[in-house]
mmCIF file of the C-alpha atoms, coordinates in Angstrom:
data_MODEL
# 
_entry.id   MODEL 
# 
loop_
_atom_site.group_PDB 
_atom_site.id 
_atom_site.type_symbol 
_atom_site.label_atom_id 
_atom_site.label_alt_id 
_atom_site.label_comp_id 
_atom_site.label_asym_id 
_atom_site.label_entity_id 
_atom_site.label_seq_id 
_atom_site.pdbx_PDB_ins_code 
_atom_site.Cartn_x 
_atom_site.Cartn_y 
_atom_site.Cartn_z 
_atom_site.occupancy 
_atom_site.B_iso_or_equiv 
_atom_site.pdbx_formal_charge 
_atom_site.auth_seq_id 
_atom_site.auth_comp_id 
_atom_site.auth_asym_id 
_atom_site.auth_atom_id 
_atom_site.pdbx_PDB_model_num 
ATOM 1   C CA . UNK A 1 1   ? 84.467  179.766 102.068 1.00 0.00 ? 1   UNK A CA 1 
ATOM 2   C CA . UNK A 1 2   ? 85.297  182.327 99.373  1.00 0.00 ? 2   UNK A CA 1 
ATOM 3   C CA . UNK A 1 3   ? 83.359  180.424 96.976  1.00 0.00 ? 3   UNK A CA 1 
ATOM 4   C CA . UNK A 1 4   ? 79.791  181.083 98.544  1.00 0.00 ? 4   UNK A CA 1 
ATOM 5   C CA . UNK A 1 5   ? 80.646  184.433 99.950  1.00 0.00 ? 5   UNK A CA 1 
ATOM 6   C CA . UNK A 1 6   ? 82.603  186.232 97.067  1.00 0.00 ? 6   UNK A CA 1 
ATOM 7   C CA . UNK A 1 7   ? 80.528  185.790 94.373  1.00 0.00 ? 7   UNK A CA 1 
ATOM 8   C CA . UNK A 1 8   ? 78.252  188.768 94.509  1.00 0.00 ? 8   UNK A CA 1 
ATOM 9   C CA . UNK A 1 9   ? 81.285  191.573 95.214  1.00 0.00 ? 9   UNK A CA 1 
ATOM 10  C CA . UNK A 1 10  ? 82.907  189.577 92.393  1.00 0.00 ? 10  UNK A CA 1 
ATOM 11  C CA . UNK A 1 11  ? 79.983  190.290 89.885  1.00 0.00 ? 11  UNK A CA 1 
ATOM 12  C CA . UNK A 1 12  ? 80.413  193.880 89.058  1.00 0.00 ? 12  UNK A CA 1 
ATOM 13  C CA . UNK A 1 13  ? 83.619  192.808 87.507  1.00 0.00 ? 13  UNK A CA 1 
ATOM 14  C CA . UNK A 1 14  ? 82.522  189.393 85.937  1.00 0.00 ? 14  UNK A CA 1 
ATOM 15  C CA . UNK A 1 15  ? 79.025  190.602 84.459  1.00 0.00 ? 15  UNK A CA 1 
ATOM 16  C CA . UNK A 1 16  ? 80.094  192.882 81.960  1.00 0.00 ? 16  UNK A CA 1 
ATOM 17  C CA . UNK A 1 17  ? 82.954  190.538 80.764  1.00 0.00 ? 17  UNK A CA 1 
ATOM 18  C CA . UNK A 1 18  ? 80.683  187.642 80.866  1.00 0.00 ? 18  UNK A CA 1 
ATOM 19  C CA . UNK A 1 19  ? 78.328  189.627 78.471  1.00 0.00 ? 19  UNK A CA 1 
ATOM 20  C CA . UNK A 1 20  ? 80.961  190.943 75.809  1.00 0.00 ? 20  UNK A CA 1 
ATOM 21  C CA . UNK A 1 21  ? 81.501  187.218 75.334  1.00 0.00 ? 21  UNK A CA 1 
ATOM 22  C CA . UNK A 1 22  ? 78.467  186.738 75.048  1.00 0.00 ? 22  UNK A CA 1 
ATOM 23  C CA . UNK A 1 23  ? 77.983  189.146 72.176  1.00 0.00 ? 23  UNK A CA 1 
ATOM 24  C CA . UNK A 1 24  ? 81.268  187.629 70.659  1.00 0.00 ? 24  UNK A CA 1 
ATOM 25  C CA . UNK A 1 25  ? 79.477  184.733 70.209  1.00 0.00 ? 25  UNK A CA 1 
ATOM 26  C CA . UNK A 1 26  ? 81.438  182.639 72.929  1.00 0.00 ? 26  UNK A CA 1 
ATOM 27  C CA . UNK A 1 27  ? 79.909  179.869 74.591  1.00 0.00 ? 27  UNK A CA 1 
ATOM 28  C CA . UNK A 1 28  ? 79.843  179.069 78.398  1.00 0.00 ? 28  UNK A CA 1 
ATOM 29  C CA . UNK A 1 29  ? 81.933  175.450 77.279  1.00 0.00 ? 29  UNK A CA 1 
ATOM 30  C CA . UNK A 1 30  ? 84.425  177.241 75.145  1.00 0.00 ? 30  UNK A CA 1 
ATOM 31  C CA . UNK A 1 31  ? 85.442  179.963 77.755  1.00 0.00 ? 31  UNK A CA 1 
ATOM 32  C CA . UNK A 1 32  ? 85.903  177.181 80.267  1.00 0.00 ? 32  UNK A CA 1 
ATOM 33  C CA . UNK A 1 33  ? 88.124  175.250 77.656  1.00 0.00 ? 33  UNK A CA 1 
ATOM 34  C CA . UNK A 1 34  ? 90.107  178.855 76.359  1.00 0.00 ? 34  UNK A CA 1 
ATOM 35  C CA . UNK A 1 35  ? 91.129  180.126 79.962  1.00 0.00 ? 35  UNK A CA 1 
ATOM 36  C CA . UNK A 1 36  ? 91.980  176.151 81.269  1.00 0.00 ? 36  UNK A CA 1 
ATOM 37  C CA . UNK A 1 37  ? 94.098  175.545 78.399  1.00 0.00 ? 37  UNK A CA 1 
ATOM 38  C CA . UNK A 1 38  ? 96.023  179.229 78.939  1.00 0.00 ? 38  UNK A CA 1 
ATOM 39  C CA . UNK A 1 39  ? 95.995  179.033 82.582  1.00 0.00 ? 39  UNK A CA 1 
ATOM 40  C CA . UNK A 1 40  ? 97.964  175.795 82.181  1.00 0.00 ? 40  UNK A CA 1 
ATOM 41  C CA . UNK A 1 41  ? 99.841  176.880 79.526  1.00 0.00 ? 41  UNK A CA 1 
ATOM 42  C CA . UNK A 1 42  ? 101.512 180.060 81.425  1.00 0.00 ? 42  UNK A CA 1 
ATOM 43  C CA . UNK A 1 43  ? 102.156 177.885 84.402  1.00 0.00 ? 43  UNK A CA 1 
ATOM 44  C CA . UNK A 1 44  ? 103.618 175.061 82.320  1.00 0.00 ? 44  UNK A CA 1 
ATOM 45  C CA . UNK A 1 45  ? 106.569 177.674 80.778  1.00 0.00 ? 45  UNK A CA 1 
ATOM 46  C CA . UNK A 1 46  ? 106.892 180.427 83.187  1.00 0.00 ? 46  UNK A CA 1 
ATOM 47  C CA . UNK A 1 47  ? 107.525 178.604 86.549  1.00 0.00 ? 47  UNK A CA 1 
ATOM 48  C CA . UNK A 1 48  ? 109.771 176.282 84.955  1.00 0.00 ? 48  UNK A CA 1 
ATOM 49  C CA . UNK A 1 49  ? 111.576 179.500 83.519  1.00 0.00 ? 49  UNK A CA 1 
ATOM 50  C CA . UNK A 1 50  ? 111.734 181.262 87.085  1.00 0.00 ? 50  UNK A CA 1 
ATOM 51  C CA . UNK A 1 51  ? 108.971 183.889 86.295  1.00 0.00 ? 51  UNK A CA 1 
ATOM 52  C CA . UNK A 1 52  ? 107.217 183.176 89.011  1.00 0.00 ? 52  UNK A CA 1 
ATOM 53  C CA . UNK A 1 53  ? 105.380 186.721 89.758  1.00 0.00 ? 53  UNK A CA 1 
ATOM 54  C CA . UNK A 1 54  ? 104.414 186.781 86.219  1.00 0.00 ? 54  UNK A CA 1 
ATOM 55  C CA . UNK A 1 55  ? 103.209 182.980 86.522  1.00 0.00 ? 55  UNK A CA 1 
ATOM 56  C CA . UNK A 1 56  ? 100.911 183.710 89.396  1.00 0.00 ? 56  UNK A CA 1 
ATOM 57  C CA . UNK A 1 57  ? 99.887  187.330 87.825  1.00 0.00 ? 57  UNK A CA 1 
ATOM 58  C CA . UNK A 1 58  ? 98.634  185.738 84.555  1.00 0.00 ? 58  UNK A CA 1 
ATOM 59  C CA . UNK A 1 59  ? 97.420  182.370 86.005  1.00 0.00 ? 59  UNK A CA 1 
ATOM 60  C CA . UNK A 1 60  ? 95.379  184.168 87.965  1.00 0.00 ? 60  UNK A CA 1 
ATOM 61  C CA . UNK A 1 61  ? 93.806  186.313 85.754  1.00 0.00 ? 61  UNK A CA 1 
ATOM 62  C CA . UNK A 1 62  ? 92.616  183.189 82.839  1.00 0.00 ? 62  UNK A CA 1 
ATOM 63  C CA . UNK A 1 63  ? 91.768  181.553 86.267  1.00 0.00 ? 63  UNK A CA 1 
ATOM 64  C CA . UNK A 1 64  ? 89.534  183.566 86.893  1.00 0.00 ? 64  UNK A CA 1 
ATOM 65  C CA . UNK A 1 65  ? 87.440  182.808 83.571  1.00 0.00 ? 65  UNK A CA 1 
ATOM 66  C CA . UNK A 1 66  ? 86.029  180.092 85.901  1.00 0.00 ? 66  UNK A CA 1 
ATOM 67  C CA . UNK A 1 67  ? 83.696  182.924 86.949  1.00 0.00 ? 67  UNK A CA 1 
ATOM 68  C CA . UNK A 1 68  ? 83.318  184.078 83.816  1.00 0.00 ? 68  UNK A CA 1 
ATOM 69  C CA . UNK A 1 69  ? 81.436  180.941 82.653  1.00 0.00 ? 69  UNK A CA 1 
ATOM 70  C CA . UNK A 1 70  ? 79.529  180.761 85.146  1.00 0.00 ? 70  UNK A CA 1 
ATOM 71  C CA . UNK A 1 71  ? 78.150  183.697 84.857  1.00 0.00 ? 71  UNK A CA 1 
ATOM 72  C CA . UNK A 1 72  ? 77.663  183.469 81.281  1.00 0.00 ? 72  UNK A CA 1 
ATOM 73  C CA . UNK A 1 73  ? 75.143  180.672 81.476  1.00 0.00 ? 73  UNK A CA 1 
ATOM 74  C CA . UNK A 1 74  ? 73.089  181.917 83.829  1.00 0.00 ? 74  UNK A CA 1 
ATOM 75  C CA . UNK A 1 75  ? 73.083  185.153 81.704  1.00 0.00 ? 75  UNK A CA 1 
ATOM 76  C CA . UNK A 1 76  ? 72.132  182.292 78.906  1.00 0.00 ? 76  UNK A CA 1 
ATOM 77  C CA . UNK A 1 77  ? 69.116  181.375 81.460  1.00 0.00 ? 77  UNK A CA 1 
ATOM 78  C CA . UNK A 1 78  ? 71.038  178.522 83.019  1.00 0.00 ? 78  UNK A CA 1 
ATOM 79  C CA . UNK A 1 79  ? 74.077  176.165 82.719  1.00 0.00 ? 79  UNK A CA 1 
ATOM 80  C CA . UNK A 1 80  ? 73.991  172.218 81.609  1.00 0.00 ? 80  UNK A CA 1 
ATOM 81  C CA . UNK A 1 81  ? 74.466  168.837 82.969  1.00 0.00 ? 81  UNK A CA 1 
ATOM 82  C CA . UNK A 1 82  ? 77.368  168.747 80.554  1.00 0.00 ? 82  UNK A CA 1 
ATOM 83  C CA . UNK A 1 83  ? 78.654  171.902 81.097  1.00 0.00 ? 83  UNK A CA 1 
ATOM 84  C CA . UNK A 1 84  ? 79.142  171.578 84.808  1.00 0.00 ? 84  UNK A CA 1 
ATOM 85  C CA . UNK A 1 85  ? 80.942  168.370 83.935  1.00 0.00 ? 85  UNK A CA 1 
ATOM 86  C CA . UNK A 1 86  ? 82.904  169.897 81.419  1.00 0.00 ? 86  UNK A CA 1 
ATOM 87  C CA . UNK A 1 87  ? 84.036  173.054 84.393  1.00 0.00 ? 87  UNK A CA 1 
ATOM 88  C CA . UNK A 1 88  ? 85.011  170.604 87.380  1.00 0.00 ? 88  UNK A CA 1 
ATOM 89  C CA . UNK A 1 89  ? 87.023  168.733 84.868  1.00 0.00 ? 89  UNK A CA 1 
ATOM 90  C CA . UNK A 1 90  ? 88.969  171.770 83.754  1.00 0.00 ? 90  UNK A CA 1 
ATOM 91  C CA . UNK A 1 91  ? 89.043  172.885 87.360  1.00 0.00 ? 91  UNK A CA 1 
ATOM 92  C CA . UNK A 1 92  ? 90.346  169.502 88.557  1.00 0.00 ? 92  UNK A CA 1 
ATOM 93  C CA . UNK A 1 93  ? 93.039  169.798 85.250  1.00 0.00 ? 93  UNK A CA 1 
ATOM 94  C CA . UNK A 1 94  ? 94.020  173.730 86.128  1.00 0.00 ? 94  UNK A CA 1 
ATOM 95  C CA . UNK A 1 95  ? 94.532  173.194 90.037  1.00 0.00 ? 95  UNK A CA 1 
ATOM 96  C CA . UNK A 1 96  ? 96.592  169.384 89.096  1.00 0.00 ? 96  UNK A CA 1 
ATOM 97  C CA . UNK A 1 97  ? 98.804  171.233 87.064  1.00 0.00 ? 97  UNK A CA 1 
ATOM 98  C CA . UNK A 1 98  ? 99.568  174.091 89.160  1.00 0.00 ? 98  UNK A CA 1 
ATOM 99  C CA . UNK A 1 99  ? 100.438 172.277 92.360  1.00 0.00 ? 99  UNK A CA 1 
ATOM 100 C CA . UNK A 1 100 ? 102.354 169.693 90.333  1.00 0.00 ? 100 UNK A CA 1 
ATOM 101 C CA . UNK A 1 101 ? 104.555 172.314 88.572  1.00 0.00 ? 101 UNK A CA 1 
ATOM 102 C CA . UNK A 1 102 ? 104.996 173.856 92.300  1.00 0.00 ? 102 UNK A CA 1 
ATOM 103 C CA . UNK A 1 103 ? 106.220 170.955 93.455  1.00 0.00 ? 103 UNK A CA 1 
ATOM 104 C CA . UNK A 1 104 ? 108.224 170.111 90.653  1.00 0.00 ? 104 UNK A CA 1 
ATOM 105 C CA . UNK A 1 105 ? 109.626 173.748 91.301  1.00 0.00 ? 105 UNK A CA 1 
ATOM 106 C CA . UNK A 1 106 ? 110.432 173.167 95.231  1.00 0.00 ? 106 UNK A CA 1 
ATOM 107 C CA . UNK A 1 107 ? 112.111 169.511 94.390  1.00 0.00 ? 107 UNK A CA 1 
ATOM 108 C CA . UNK A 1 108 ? 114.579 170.804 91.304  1.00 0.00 ? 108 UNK A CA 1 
ATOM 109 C CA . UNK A 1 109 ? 114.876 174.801 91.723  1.00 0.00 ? 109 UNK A CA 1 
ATOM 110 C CA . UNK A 1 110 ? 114.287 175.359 95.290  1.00 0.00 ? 110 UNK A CA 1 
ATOM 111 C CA . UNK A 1 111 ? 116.125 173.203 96.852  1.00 0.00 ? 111 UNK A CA 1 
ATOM 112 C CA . UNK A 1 112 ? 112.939 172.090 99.356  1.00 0.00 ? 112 UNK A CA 1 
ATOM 113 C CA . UNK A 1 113 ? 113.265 170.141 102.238 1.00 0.00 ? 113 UNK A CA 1 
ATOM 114 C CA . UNK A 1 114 ? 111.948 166.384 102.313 1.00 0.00 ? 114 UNK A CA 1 
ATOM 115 C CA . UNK A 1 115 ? 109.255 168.137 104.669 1.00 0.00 ? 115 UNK A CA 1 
ATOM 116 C CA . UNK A 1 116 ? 108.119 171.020 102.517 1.00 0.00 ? 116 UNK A CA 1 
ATOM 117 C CA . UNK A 1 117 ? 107.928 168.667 99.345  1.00 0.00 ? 117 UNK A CA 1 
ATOM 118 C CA . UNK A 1 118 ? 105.870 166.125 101.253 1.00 0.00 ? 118 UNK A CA 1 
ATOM 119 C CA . UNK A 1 119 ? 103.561 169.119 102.180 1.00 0.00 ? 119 UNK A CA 1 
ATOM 120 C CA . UNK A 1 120 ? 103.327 170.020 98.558  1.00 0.00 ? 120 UNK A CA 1 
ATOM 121 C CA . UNK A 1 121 ? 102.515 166.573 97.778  1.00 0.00 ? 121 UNK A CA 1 
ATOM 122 C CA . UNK A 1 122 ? 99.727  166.822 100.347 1.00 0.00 ? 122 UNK A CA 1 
ATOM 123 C CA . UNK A 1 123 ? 98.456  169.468 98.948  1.00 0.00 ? 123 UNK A CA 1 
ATOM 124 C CA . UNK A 1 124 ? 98.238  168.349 95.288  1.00 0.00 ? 124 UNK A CA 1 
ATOM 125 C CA . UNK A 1 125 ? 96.564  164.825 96.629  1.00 0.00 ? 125 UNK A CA 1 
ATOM 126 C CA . UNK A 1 126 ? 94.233  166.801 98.967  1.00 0.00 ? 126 UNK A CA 1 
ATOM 127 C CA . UNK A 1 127 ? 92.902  169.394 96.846  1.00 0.00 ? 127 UNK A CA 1 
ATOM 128 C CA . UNK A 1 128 ? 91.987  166.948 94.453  1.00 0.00 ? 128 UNK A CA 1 
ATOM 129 C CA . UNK A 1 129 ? 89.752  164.836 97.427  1.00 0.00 ? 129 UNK A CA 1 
ATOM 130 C CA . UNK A 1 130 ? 88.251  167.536 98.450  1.00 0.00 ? 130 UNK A CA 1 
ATOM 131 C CA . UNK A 1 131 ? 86.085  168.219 95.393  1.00 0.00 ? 131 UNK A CA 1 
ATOM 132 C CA . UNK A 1 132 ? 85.813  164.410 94.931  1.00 0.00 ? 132 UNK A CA 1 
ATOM 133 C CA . UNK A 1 133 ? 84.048  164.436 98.483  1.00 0.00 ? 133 UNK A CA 1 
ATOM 134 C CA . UNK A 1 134 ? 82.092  166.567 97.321  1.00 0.00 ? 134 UNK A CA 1 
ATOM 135 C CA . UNK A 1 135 ? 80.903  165.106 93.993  1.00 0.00 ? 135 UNK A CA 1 
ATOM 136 C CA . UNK A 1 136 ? 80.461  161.766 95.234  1.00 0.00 ? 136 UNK A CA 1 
ATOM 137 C CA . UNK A 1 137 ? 78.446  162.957 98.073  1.00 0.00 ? 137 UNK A CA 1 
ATOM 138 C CA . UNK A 1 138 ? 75.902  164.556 95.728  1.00 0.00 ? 138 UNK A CA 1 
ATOM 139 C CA . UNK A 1 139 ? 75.950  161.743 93.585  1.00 0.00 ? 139 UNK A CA 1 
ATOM 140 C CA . UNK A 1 140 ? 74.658  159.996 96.391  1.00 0.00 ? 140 UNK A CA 1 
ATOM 141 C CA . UNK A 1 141 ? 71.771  162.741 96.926  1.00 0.00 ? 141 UNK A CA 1 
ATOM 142 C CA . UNK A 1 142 ? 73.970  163.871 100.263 1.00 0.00 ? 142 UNK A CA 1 
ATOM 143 C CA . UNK A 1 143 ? 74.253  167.815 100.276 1.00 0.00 ? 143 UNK A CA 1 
ATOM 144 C CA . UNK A 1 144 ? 78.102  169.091 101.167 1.00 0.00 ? 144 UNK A CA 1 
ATOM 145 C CA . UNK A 1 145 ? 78.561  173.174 100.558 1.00 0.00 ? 145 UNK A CA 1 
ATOM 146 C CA . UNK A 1 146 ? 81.315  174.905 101.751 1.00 0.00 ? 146 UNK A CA 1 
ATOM 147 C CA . UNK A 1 147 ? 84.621  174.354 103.664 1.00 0.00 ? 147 UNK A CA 1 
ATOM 148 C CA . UNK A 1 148 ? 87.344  175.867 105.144 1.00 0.00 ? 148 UNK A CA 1 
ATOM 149 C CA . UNK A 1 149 ? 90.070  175.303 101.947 1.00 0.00 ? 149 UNK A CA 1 
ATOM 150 C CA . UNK A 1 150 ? 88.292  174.703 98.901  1.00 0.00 ? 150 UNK A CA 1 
ATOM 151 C CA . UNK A 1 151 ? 89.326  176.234 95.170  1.00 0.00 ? 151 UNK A CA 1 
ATOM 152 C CA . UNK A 1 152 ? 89.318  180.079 95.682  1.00 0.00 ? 152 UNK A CA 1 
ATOM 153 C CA . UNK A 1 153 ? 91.197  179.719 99.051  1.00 0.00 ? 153 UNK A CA 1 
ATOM 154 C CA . UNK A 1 154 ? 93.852  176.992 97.481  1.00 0.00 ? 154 UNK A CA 1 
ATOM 155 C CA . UNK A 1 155 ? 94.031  179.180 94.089  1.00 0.00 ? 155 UNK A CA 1 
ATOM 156 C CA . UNK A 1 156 ? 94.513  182.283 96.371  1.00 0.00 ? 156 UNK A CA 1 
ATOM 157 C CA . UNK A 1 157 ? 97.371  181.038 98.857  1.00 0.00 ? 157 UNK A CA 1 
ATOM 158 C CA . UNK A 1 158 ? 99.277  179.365 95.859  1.00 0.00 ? 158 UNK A CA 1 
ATOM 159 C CA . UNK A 1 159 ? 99.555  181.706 93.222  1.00 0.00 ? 159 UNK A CA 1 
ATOM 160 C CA . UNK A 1 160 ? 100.139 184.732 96.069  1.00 0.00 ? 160 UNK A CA 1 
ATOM 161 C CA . UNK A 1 161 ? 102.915 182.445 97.413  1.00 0.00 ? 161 UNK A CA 1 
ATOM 162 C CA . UNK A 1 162 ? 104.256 181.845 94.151  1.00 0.00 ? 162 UNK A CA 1 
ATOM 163 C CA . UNK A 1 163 ? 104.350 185.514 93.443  1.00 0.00 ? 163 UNK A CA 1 
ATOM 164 C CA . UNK A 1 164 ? 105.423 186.841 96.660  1.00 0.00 ? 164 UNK A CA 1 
ATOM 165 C CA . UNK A 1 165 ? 108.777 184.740 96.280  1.00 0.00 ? 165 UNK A CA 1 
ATOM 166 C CA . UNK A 1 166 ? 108.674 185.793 92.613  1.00 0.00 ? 166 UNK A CA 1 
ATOM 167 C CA . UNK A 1 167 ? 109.763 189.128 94.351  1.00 0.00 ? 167 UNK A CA 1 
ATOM 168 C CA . UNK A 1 168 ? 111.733 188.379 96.569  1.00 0.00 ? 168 UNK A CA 1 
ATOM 169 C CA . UNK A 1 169 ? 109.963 187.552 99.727  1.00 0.00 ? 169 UNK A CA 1 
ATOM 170 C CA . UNK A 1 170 ? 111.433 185.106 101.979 1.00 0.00 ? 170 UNK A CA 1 
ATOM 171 C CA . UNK A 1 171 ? 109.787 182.094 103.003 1.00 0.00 ? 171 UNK A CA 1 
ATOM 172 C CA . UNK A 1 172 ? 106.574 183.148 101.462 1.00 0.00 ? 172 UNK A CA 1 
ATOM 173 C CA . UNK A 1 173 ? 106.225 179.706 99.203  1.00 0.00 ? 173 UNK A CA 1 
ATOM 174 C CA . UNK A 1 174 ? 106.947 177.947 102.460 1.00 0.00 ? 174 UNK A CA 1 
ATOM 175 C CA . UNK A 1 175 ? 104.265 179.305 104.492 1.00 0.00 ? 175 UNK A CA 1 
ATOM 176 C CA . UNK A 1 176 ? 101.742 179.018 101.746 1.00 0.00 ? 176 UNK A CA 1 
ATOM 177 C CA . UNK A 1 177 ? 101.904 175.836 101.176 1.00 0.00 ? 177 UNK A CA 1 
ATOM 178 C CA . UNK A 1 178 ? 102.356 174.876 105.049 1.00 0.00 ? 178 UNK A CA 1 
ATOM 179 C CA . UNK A 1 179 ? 98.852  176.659 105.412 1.00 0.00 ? 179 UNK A CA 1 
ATOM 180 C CA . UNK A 1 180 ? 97.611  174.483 102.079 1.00 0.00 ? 180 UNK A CA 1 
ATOM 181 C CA . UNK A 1 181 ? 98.441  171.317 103.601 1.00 0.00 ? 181 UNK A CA 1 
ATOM 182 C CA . UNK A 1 182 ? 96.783  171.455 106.857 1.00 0.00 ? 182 UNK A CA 1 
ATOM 183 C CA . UNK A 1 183 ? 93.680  173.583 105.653 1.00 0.00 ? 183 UNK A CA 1 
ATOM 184 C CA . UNK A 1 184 ? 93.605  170.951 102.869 1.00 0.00 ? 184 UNK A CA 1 
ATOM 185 C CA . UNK A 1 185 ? 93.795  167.929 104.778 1.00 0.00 ? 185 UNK A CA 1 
ATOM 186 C CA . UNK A 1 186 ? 91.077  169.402 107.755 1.00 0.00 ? 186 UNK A CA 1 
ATOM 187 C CA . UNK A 1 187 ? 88.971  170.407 105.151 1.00 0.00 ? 187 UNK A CA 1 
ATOM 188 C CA . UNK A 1 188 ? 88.438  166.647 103.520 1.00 0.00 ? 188 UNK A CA 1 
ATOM 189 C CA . UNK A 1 189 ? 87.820  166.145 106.976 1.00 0.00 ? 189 UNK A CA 1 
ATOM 190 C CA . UNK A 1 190 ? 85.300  168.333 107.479 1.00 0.00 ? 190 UNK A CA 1 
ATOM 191 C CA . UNK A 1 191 ? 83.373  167.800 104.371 1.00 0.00 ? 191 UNK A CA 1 
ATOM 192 C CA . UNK A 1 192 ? 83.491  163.640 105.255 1.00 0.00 ? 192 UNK A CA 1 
ATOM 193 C CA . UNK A 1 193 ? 81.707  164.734 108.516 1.00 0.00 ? 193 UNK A CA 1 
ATOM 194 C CA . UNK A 1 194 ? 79.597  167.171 106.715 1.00 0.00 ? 194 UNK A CA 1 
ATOM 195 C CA . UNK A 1 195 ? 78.498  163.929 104.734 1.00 0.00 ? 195 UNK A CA 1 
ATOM 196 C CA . UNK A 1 196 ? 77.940  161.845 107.415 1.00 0.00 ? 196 UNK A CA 1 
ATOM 197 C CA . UNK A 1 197 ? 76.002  163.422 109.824 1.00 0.00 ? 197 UNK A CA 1 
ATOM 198 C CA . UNK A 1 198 ? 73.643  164.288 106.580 1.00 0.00 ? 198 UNK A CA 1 
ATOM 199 C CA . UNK A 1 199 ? 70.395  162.925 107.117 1.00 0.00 ? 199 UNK A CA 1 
ATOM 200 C CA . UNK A 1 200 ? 70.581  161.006 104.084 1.00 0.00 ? 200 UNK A CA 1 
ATOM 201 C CA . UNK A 1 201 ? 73.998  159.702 104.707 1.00 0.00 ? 201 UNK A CA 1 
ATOM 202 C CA . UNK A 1 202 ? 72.449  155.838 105.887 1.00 0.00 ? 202 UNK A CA 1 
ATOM 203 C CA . UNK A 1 203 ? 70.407  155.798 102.767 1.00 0.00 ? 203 UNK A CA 1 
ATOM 204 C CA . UNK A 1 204 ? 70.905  152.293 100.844 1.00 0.00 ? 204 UNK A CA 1 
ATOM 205 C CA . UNK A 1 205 ? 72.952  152.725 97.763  1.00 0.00 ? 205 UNK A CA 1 
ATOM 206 C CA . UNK A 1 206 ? 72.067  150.267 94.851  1.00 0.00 ? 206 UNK A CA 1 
ATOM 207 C CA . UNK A 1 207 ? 74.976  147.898 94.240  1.00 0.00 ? 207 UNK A CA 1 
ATOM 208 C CA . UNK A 1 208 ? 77.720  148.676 91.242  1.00 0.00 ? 208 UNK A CA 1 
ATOM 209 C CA . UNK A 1 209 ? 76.897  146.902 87.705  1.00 0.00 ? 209 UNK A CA 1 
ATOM 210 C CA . UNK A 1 210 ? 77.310  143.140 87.722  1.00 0.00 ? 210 UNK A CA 1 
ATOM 211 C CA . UNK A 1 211 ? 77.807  142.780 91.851  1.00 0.00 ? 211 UNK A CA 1 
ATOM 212 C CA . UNK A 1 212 ? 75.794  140.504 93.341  1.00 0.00 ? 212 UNK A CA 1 
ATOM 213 C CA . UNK A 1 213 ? 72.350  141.535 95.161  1.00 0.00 ? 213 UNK A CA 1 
ATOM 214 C CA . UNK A 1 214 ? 72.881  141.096 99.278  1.00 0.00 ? 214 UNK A CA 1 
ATOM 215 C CA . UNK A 1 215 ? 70.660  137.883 100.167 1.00 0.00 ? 215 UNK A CA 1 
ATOM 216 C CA . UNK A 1 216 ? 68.516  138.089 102.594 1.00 0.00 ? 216 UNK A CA 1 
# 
């Protein structure tokens, strides 16, 4: 949801960073590469240190460089085949790692129950169908925009849980990634359904390299 509706309050504060990287001779492609790589990075050492409010703090902020690139190539006059490519990679890479160290961080310094670990779990498979849903349905010409959990929302509720029990708040992990699971899980729902009742959705696909044509 966030993604369609918070871009343009988030563009007074993306614009003029997106255009001092531009005059620093940045490209769209390295931005996305600098802030995935650092964005892993801080989440790779400081959870697994305990610095969890500083984790989500920082993690949050070269996160948010997914804007940033964005931004710049349409301030470019438009992004590329590759680059898009190249973002929902790094996007698929930043949110894997995250939710992987988090669960790593429930099983070994927590001391989670079998039922918040399997959540986690659900969560890290989950977030990563969602977007597939998505990118094989437009593959397939089938239009699917929006949903009630997708990046900003998951990005959001983990890193503010994370943080929150960073400082001390009780329970605050637990509840985030509670809400993760089943928003998760309803939203590859929703987006399946979104495909299906497309009006493209009965179109005939062309069959994969080397099958068989169907005989008549």
């Amino acid at each position: 949801m966030l993604s369609v509706r918070g871009r343009r309050p988030a563009a007074v504060v993306v614009e003029p960073v997106a255009k001092a990287c531009l005059r620093l001779g940045l490209t769209p492609n390295i931005v996305t590469v600098i802030g995935t790589v650092i964005a892993c990075g801080i989440i790779l050492i400081l959870v697994p240190l305990g610095e969890l409010f500083w984790a989500a703090v920082l993690s949050a902020l070269f996160t948010a460089f997914d804007l940033v690139d964005g931004t710049m190539a349409r301030l470019r006059g438009g992004g590329t085949s590759f680059g898009a490519t190249l973002d929902a990679t790094c996007d698929r890479i930043t949110d894997g790692v995250l939710f992987s160290v988090i669960t790593w961080w429930l099983i070994y310094r927590y001391d989670a129950n079998v039922w918040l670990v399997g959540a986690a779990f659900s969560v890290l498979v989950s977030s990563q169908v969602i977007s597939y849903v998505k990118a094989r349905a437009e593959a397939s010409g089938i239009s699917v925009v929006g949903g009630l959990v997708e990046r900003a929302e998951r990005l959001i509720l983990g890193l503010l849980g994370l943080g929150l029990t960073g400082l001390g708040v009780p329970f605050a992990i637990d509840t985030a990634i509670w809400i993760l699971a089943v928003g998760s899980v309803l939203t590859v729902i929703q987006r399946l359904v979104m495909a299906a009742r497309n009006e493209r959705a009965n179109d005939p696909i062309a069959p994969p390299p080397g099958a068989e044509p169907a005989r008549p």
